[in-house]
Structure formats: C-alpha cells, structure tokens
C-alpha positions as CSV (number, residue, x, y, z in Angstrom):
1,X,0.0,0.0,0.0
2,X,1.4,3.4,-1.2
3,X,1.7,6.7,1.2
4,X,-1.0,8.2,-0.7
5,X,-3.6,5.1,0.2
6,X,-2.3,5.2,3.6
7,X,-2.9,8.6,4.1
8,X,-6.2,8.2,2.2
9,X,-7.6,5.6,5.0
10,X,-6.1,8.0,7.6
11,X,-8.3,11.0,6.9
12,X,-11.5,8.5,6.9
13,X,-10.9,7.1,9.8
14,X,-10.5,10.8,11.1
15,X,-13.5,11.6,9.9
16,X,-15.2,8.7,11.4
17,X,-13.6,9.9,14.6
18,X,-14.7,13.6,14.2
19,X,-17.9,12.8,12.8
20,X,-18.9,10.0,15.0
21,X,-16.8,10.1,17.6
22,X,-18.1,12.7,19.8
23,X,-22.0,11.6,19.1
24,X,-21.0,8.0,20.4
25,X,-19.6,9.2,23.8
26,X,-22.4,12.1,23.9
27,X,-25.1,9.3,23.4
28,X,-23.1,7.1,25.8
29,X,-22.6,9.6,28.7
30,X,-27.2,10.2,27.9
31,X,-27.7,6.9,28.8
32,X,-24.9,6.9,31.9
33,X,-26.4,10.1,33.3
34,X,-30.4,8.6,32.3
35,X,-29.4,5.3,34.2
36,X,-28.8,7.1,37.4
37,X,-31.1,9.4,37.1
38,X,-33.7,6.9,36.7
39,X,-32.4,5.3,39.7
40,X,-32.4,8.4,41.5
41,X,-36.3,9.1,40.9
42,X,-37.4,5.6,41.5
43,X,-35.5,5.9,44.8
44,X,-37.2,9.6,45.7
45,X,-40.6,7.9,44.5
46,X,-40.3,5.2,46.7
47,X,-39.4,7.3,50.2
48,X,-42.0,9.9,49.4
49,X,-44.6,7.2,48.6
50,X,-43.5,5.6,51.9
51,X,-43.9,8.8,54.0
52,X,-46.7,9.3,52.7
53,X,-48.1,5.9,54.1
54,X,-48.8,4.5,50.8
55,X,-49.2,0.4,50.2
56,X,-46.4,-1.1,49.3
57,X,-47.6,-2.8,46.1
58,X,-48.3,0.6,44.9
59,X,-45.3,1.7,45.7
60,X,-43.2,-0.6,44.4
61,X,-45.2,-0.3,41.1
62,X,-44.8,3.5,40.6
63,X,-41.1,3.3,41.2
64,X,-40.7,0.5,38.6
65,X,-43.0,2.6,36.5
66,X,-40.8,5.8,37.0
67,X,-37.5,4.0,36.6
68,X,-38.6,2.5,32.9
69,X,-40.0,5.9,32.0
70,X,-37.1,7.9,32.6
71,X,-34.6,5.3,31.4
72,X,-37.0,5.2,28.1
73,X,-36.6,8.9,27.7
74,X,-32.6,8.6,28.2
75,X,-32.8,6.0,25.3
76,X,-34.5,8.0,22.8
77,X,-32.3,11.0,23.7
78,X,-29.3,8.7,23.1
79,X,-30.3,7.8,19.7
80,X,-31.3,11.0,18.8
81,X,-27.8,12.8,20.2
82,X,-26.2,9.6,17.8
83,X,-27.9,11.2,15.0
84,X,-31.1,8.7,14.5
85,X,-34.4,10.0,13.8
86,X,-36.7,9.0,16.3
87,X,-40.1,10.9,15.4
88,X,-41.0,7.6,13.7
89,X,-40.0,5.9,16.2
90,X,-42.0,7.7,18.9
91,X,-44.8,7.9,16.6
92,X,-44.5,3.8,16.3
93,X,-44.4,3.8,20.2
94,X,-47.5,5.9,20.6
95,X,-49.6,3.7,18.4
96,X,-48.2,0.4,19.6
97,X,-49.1,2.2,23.3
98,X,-52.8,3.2,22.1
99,X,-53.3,-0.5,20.7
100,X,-52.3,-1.6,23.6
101,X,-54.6,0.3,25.9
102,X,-57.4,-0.5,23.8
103,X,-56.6,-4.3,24.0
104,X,-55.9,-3.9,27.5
105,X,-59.3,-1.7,28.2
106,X,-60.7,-3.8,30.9
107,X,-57.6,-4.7,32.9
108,X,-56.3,-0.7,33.0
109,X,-60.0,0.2,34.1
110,X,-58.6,-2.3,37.1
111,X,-55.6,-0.7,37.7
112,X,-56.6,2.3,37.7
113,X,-59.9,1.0,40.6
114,X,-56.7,-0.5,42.3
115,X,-54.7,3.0,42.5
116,X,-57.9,4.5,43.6
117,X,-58.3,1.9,46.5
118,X,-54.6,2.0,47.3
119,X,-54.7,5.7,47.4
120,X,-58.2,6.4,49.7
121,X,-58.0,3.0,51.5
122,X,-61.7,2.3,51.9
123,X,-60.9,-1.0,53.2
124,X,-57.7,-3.0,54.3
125,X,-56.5,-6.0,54.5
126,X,-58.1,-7.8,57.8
127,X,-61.4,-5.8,57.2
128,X,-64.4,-7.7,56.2
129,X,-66.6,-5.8,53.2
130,X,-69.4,-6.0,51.2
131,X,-68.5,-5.0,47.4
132,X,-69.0,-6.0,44.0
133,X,-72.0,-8.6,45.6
134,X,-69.6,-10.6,47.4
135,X,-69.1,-10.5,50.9
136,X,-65.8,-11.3,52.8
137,X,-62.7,-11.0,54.9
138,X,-60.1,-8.9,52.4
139,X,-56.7,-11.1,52.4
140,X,-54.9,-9.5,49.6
141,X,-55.0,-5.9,47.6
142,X,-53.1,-5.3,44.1
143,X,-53.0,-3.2,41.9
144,X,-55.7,-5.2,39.6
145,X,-57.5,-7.5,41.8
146,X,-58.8,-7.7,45.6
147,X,-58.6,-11.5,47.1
148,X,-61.4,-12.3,49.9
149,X,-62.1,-15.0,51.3
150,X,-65.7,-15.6,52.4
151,X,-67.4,-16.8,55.7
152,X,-68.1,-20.7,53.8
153,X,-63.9,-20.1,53.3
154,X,-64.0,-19.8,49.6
155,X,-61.6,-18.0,48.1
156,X,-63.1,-15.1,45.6
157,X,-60.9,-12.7,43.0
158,X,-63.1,-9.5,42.3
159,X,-61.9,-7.3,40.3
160,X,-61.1,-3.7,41.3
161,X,-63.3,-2.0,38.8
162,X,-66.2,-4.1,39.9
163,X,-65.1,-3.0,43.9
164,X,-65.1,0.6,42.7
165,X,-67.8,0.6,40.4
166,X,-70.2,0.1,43.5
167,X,-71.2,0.8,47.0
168,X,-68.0,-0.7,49.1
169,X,-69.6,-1.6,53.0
170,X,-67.1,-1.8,55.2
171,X,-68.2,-4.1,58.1
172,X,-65.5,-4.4,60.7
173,X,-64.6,-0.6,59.8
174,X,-66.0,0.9,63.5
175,X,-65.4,-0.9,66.6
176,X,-69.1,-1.2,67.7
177,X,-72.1,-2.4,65.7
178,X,-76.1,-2.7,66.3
179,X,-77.8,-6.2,66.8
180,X,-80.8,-5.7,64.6
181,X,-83.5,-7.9,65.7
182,X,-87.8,-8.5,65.0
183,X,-89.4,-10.4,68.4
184,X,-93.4,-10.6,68.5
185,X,-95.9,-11.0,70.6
186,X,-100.2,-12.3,69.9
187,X,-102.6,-8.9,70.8
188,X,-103.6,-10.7,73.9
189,X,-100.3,-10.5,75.3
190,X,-99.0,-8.0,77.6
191,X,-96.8,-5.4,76.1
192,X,-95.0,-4.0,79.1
193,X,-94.0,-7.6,80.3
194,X,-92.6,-8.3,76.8
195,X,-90.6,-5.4,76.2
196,X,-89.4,-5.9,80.1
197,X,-88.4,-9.5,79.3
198,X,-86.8,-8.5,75.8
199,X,-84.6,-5.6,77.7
200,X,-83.5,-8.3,80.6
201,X,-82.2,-10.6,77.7
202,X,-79.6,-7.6,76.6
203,X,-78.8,-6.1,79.5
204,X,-78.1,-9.5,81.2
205,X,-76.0,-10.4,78.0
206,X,-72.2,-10.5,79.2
207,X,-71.3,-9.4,75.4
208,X,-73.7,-6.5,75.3
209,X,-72.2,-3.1,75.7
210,X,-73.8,-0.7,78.3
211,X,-73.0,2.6,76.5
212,X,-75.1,3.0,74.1
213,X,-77.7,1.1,75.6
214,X,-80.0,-1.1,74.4
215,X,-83.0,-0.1,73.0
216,X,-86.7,-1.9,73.3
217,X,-89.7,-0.2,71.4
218,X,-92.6,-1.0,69.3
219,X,-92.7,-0.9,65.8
220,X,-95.2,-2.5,64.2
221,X,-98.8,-3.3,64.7
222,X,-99.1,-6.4,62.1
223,X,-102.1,-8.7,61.0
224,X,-101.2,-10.9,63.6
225,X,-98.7,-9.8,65.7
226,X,-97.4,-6.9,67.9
227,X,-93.9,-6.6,66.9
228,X,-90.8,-5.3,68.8
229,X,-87.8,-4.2,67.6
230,X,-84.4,-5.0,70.0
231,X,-81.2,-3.5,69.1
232,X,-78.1,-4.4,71.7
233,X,-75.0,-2.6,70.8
234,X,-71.9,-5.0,70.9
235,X,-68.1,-5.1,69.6
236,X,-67.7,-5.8,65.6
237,X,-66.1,-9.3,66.9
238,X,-69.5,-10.1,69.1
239,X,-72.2,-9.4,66.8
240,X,-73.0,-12.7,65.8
241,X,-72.5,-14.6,68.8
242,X,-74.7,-12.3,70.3
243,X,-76.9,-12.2,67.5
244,X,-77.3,-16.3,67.6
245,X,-78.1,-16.0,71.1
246,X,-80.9,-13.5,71.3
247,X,-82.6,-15.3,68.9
248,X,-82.5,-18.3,70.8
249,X,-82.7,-16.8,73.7
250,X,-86.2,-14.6,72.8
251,X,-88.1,-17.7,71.9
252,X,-87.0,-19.3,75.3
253,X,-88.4,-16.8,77.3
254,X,-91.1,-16.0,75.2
255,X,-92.3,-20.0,76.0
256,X,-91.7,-19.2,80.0
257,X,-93.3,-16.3,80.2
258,X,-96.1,-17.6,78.8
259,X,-96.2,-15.1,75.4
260,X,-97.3,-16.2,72.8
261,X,-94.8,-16.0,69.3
262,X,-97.9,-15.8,66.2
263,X,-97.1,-17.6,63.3
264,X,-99.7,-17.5,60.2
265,X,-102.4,-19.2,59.8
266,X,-105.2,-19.8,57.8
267,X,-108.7,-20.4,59.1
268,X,-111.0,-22.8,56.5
269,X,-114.4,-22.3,56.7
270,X,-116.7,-25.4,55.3
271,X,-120.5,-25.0,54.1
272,X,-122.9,-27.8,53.7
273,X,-125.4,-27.0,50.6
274,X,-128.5,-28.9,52.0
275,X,-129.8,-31.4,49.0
276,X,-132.4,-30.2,46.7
C-alpha cells in the first residue's frame, strides 16, 4: 500500500472519529447520566410514597413505572444525540401504546380501581366488606385484583373495577355495631312484660355493651302480631355470637313467660249445601 492510500484511510478514519466520535460518547454519557437518574427518581418515589403511608404494592409499582420511563426517555435521547431519527420511532411507540390500551381496556379500568383503593384506603386488608356482591374477609389488595375470602372459606378474586364501580360496606370498619332484631308477641299478650323481658335478655347479656344502651320499642302493629324491635350494641367481633343468642334466647323466654310467638295461619271455613 502506497503513502497516498495510507494517508487516504487515515483522513476516513478521522472523519469517522470527528464525525462519530463525539455523538458516540455524547449518546453514551445520555444513557450513563439517564441510568442514574432513573435510579435516582425511583429511589425519591419510593421514600415519598413511603412517608406518605402508601401500600407497598403501589409503591413498588410506581417506582418500577418511573424507573422504565425515565430510562426510556434517556434511550430516545441517546439515539437521537447519535444522530437517529426517532419521530417515527416515537410515533411507532405511541400507536403500539394506544393498541395496547385499547386491547388492555378492561384490565387498565382495574388498575386504575386499584390505585384508587390503594390511594383512599376504603378498606384494608383484615377488614371484612361488602363490594361487588360478594361479601368477605379482604386477604390480599393489588393493583388489579382484591382477594377475599368468604365466611363458607371460599376464596373469591373480584376485580377492582367491579369494587369501585359500586357501593364498598365496610363491616369491621368501626369498633361497635347494632344487633338488629324483629321479636313478636299475639294482641292478647302484655306489652310492658314483653318489652321488660326483651330488655332483661340484653342487659343480662355479658357481650352486650352498656354505652349506648340497648333499645326496646314498638314498631309495628301487624295482622297478627305486635312486633318489637331490640337492638343491643356489641363489639364488631361479638355481633353474631350475640346475634345467635338473642334469637335463641327470645323464643326461650317467650315460652316461660307464657307469650305467645304468632305464626300464620289460615282459618278454613266449610258450608254444607243442603240437597235439593
């Protein structure tokens, strides 16, 4: 090889250098500087979302969510400080992103349920609800799907959308509830010895709170029955052991006091058509 070709390959590869050279390290030192700084935010995302008292699995998806972001914007920087064109390329991205939203409808309209629930914490896991139709203790939330388990012990996957999408009852939310209950009596009975023996049955309960106290009163005049309504307060935890007993307990007294519990009946009347 002559001095001439030698110098000839020289000058390329100087221009290689010159022209390339610098965009190389500049798009290497982008993604350097992208990768900590992606690292950085996730980190800041994580402590703020943590100070904030934010569930963990929503933390730890945000992060992940703000580290990929960042570290895609670094990449697309990086190729365009190398000298690549990347308005197609972002304009690819978008409309890959937008088909996959719209394939993906149904399970963002549960993440985004989840983030909601995450966020205003109507219920937690220990808490027993009502949502979606299903009633049960709450075992697991994410960011798609709440898992309950039920009182029979079956284990139900709701989706969030369907949690959100309705009236959420949190039982065990306050640490009291109200024993609802219907006892009655026949018209020939008397009233003030009923409602006497219906108030000795809660106040003589051992799970049935003084404060508020339990409350005796009539509330219906029916076709065939004078019917009382008796509502104990108790803890969340005692409602239905105390709600089990009462019942039990009504009818017992009921049959020693001598009042009587109606039940309906039907009264058939027979005619004779004489002959002829």
């Amino acid at each position: 090889m002559d001095s001439q070709s030698v110098q000839g390959a020289y000058q390329v590869a100087e221009d290689l250098i010159v022209n390339y050279g610098l965009k190389v390290l500049g798009a290497i030192a982008i993604l350097i500087v992208g990768r900590i700084a992606a690292g950085l935010i996730a980190k800041g995302v994580r402590k703020a979302m943590a100070k904030g008292n934010v569930d963990s699995a929503l933390t730890g998806f945000v992060a992940k969510l703000a580290y990929f972001g960042v570290w895609i914007f670094a990449l697309i920087a990086a190729l365009e400080a190398f000298g690549v064109k990347t308005t197609s390329f972002v304009a690819v991205l978008g409309a890959a992103g937008l088909a996959v939203g719209l394939a993906l409808q149904g399970s963002l309209s549960n993440f985004a349920a989840g983030v909601m629930i995450l966020i205003f914490r109507p219920f937690k896991v220990g808490d027993v609800i009502n949502a979606a139709g299903v009633t049960g203790k709450v075992v697991e939330i994410s960011v798609f799907t709440t898992i309950l388990h039920t009182p029979d012990n079956q284990k139900m996957i709701v989706p969030n959308s369907g949690i959100m999408g309705g009236n959420i009852t949190n039982i065990t939310a306050m640490d009291t509830r109200r024993v609802d209950l219907v006892a009655g009596i026949g018209y020939g009975d008397d009233i003030d010895k009923a409602k006497q023996v219906f108030m000795d049955l809660c106040t003589q309960h051992p799970k049935v709170l003084d404060d508020p106290a339990p409350v005796v009163k009539v509330v219906e005049l029916a076709d065939s029955s004078v019917n009382f309504v008796v509502r104990p307060w108790v803890k969340t935890e005692d409602y239905w052991d105390v709600f089990f007993d009462l019942n039990e307990q009504i009818k017992k007294a009921c049959d020693q006091h001598g009042l009587n519990i109606p039940f309906p009946q039907t009264d058939v009347h027979l005619f004779q058509e004489s002959a002829g």
